[in-house]
N, C-alpha and C positions, 0 to 999 in steps of 0.2 A: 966811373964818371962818363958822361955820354958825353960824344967829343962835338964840335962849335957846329954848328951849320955849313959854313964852308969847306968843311973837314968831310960831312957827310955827305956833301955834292959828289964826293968822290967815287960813291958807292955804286951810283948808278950807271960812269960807262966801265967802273971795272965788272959790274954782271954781266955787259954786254961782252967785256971780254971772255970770263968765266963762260958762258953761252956757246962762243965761236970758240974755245977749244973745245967744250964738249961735243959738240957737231962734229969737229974735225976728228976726235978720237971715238968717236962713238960706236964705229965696228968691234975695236977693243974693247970699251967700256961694257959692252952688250955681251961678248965671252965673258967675260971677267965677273958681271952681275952674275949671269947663269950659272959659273963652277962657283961662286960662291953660296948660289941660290939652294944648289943641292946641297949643303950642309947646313944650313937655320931651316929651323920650325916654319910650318906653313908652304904656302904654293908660290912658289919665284918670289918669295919677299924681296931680292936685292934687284931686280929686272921690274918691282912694280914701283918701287925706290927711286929709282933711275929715274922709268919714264915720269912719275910724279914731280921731279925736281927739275928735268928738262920744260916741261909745261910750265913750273911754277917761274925757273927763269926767264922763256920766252915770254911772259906777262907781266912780268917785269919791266923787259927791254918793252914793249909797247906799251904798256904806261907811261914810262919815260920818255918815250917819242909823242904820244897824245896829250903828257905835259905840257911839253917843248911848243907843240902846235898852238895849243891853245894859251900858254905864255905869250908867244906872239905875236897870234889874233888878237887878246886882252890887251894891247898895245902895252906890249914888255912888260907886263907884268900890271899894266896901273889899272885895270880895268876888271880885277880877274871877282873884284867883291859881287858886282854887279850881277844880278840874277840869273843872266841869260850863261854867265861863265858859269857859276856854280852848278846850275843843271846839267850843263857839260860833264859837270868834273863827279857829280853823285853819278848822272847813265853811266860815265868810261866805269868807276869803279863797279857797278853793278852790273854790268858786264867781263869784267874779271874775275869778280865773286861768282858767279853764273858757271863763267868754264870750268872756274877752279873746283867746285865744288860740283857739277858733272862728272869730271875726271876725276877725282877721289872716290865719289861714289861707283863708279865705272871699275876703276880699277883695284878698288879694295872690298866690293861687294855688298857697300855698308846699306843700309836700311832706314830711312826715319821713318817714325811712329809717332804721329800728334796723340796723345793722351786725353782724357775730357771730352772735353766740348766741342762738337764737331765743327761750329763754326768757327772764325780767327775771331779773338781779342782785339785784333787790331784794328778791327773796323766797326769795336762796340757789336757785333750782329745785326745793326740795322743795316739794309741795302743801300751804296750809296751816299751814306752819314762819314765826315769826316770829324777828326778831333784829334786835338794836341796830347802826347803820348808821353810819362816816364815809365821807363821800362826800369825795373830791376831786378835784374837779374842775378843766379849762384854764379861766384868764380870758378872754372873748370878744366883751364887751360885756353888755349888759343886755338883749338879743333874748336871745343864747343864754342869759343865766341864767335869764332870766322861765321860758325852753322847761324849762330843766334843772328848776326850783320845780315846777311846773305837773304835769311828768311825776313827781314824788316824793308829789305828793299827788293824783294823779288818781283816778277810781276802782278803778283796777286795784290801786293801790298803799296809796293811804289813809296815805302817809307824814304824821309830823307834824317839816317841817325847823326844826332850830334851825343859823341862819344866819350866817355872821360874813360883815359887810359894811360898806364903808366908810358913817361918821358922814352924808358929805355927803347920802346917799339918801334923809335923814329928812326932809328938802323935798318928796318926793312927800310929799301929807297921811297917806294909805291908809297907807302904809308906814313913817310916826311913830306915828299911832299904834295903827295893829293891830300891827307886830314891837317895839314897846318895851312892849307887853301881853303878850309873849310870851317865852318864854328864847330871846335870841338877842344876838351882843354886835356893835356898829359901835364901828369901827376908827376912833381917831381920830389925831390927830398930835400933836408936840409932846413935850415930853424925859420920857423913862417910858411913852409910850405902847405901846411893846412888851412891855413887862414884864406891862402892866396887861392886852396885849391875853393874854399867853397863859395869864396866870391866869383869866382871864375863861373863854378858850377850857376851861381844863381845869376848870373850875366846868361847863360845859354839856357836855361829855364824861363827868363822872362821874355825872351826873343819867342817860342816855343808859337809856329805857326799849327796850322789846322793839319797838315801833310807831314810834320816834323815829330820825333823822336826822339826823348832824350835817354841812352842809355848807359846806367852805373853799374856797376858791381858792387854793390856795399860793403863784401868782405874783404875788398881791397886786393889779392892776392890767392892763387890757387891754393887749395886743404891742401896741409898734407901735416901728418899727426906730433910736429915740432912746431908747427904754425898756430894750432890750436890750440898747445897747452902754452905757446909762449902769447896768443890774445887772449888768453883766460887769465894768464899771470897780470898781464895790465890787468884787466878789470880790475882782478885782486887788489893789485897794487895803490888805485884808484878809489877801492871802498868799496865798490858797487859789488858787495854779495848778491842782492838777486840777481843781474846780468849775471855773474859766476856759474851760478846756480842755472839759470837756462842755457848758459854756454855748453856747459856740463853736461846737457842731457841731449845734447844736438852731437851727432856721432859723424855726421856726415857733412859738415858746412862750419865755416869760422863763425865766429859770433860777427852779426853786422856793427860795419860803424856807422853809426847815424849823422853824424855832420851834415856831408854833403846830402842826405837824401832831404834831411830837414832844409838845407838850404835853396834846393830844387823847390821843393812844394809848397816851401815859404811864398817864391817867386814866380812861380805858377798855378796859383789854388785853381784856375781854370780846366788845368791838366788831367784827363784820368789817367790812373796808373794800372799797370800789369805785369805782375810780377813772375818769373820765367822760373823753374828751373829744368835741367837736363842731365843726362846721366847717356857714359857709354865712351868718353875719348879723357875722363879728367885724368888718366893715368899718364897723356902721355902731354911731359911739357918743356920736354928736352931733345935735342935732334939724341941722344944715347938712350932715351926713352921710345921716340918714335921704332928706330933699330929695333931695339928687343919687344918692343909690346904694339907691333904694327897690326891695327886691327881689322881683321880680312872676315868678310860673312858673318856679318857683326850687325845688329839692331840698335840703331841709336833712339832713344825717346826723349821727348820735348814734352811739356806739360805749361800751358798759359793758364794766370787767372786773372780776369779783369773785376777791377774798383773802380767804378763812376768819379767824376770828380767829388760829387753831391757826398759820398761816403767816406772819403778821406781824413781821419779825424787832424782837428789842428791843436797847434802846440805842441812843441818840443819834446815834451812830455810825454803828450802821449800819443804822439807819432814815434816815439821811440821804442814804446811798450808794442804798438803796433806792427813794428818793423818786427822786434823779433819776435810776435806771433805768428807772421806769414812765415818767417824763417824757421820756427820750428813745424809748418806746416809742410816747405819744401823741404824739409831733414826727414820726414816721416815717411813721402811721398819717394824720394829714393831710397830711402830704406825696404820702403815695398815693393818699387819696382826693382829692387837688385832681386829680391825673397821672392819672385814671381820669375823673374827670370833664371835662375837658381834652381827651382821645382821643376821649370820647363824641360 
């Protein structure tokens, strides 16, 4: 169970502590990486470990001071809804995202590769043209979604995302509380929490400005091959054999839940959609995962497709049928790019 909000305020000056004894022992900790560097697979894996985790903590401690500041300014807090706050609080984090993702590319060698269409989605390919955004995107871990965040608000794009992500995330500190400063909703559990999620969702879908971004996951939860046969067993359980039946042939991707996506576009028919998927980090989605399958000289691929608003079909129905055509569209699409990378 995620623990209360003033439970989790605690989180952030114990990083700061966490931080300053790593600095203070850091001579040690850098021997200590290295002789254990020569015995795991790869090139300094525990010395690129390290410096990754020092970085990610000091952007922590300065989020949490750029909070603090702009707490404040926002006159303690009462002013932070106000526009001029929020654009604060999107640059600091896209400025975070920025370094963080510099320095993992930096230090782990890694590669993206837009796939398709050489222009972005996100800006329709007209020059100049803005418009309101749901993204939905394959679950893949928290690599590929930080990648997926990062490139939504980067500078090419200057997306501002509102996010539906699971409750548990709000244990990063950064990410209590800069995304509950922001319209974004976590998914939480427990009886009604569906209802509550897709009212939420269609609250942040119908806000949905010209610069704004709404991004889902529709499979709710990273693959992995117990996950898949236990959201095939619902359908079953539920009646729906043909969902079963396209679940079943999708090897690479949970079957989507439709709720929230239908309650988004309910609430935003204005919105074009673009749907994501990526392939290259879903392996790793545990710090004992990240350890053993740290991925060095590594090609990450990204693949956009954009849908007009004008083309989005309506109804429950057959927005449903629709979802899981594109999804067995991104099933297919990593399955080729693994068989391509594979021959490589």
């Amino acid at each position: 169970m995620l623990p209360p909000r003033p439970v989790r305020r605690f989180t952030g000056p114990l990083t700061l502590v966490v931080l300053l004894a790593a600095v203070a022992l850091l001579p040690a900790l850098v021997v200590v990486a290295a002789l254990v560097s020569l015995v795991l697979p790869g090139r300094w894996r525990a010395l690129r470990l390290l410096c990754f985790a020092l970085v990610y903590l000091a952007l922590q401690v300065a989020g949490q001071a750029v909070a603090a500041v702009l707490w404040v300014a926002g006159g303690f807090g009462r002013r932070l809804g106000e526009e001029a706050f929020r654009a604060a609080h999107y640059t600091a984090l896209r400025l975070a995202l920025d370094v963080l993702m510099r320095v993992a590319r930096r230090l782990f060698a890694l590669r993206l590769v837009t796939d398709g269409e050489s222009w972005s989605p996100l800006d329709d390919g007209v020059p100049g043209s803005t418009n309101a955004m749901v993204v939905l995107s394959r679950h893949a871990g928290p690599g590929d979604s930080l990648l997926l965040v990062h490139t939504l608000m980067d500078r090419d794009h200057l997306r501002r995302p509102r996010i539906v992500l699971k409750d548990v995330l709000q244990l990063d500190p950064m990410v209590d509380v800069f995304l509950n400063r922001l319209p974004n909703h976590f998914v939480g559990a427990g009886p009604g929490a569906g209802e509550r999620s897709e009212a939420a969702i269609a609250d942040l879908a119908r806000g949905l400005g010209e610069e704004d971004a709404l991004l889902i996951f529709p499979e709710g939860a990273n693959f992995t091959p117990r996950r898949r046969f236990s959201a095939i067993q619902r359908l079953r359980d539920r009646g729906l054999l043909r969902a079963v039946r396209r679940a079943e042939a999708m090897r690479h991707v949970l079957p989507p839940r439709p709720a929230g996506v239908v309650a988004a576009l309910g609430a935003a028919p204005h919105a074009d959609v673009v749907f994501v998927a990526h392939t290259g980090l879903e392996h790793l989605s545990t710090l004992r995962d990240l350890w053993r399958g740290l991925p060095m000289d590594k090609t990450l691929h990204l693949r956009w497709w954009f849908v007009p608003a004008s083309e989005v079909p309506r109804g429950e129905e057959a927005q449903t049928d629709w979802l899981y055509t594109w999804w067995e569209r991104i099933d297919g699409w990593i399955d080729a790019t693994r068989r391509a990378e594979g021959s490589a």
